[in-house]
N, C-alpha and C positions, 0 to 999 in steps of 0.2 A: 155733058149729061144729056140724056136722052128727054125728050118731050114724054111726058107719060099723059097721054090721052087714047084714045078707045083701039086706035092700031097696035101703040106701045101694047095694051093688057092683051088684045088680043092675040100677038104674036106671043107674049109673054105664055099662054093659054095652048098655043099649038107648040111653043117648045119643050113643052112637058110630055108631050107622045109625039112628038116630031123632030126631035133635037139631036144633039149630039152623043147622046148617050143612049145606045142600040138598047141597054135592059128598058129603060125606060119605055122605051118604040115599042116596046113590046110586053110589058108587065102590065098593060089594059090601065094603067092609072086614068081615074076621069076626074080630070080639074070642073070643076061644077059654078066656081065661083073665084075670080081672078082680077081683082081691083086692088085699089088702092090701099096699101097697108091692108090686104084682108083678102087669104086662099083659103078656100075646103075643096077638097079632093076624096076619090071615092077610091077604094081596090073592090075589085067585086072577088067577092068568094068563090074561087075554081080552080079546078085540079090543080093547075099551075102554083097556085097559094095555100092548099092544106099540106101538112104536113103529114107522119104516118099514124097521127091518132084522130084523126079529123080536125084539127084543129089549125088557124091560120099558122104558117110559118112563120119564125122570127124575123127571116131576112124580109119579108115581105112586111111586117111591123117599121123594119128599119127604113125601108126604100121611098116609102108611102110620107113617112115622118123625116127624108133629109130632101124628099123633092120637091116638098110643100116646103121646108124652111128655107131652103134656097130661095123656091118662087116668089115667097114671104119679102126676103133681102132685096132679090127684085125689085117688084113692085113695092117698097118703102123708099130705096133709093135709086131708083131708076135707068138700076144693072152697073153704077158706078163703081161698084166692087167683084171681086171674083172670089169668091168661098171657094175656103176646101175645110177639108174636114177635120179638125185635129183630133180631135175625139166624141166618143159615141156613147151610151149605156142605154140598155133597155129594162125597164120594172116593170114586171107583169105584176096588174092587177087581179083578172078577169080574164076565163080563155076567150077566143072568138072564131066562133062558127060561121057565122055570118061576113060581108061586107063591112070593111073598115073605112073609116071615117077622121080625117081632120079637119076641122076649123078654126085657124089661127090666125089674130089679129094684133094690132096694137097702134097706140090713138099716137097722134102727130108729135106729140111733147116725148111719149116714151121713146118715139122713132130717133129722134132729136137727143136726147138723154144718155140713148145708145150706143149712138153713133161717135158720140165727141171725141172718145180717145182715139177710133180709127182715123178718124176727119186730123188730127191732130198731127199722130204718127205716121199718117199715109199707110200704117199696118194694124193688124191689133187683133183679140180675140174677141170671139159673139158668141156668148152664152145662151142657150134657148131652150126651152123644156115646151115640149110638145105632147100635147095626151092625143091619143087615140083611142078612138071610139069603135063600136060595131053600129050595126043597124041599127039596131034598137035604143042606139042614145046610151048604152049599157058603157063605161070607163074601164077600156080595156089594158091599158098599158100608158107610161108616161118615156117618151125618149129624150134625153136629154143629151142635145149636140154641142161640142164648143167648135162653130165655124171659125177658119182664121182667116180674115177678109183681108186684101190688097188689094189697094185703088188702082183701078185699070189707067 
């Protein structure tokens, strides 16, 4: 398992627009905040993300919402898993014109809670419901992903 000290987040911080996955290198995502048990990331609102009514794209909902919960997995267990995604849903609350927004966390006990059936199985599913926000703090949509994590 990886040390998770201030290199760990920070590489963790450039794998998100420097990694393995070209959309990503290039869908402007800005990680703002990258520690322990705890990402928010930003998409900024631009042609590249509105749709044809002005309003933010869906895939752009979804992208923003599975590269924070990855990052999220990350940094709570210190990349000792590899996510993939079994499934996905997105609920719109609220359209979004603006800059979206996540801020997800969870305290050491729930990381722990979590975790036990994978720690167990060596496999398992990660259920995760993620909201996103706009600029304005305004609750624009909740994604809800079930990762299925195996121990690298």
């Amino acid at each position: 398992m990886a040390e998770m000290n201030a290199e760990f987040f920070a590489q963790a911080k450039t794998d998100l627009t420097h990694g393995k996955i070209n959309y990503l290198n290039v869908a402007g995502v800005i990680p703002e905040t990258v520690e322990a048990r705890h990402v928010v990331t930003r998409l900024p609102a631009g042609s590249m993300h509105m749709n044809h009514v002005g309003m933010m794209y869906a895939g752009s909902f979804f992208v923003l919402a599975e590269a924070t919960g990855a990052t999220l997995l990350k940094c709570t267990y210190a990349g000792a898993y590899t996510p993939i995604i079994k499934s996905a849903t997105l609920d719109y609350m609220k359209p979004a014109t603006t800059d979206l927004v996540v801020d997800i966390s969870m305290t050491a006990e729930q990381a722990k809670d979590r975790i036990a059936y994978v720690e167990e199985h060596g496999k398992g599913q990660y259920p995760m419901d993620i909201p996103v926000m706009d600029a304005n703090g305004v609750h624009c949509a909740n994604v809800h992903i079930v990762y299925y994590l195996m121990k690298k």
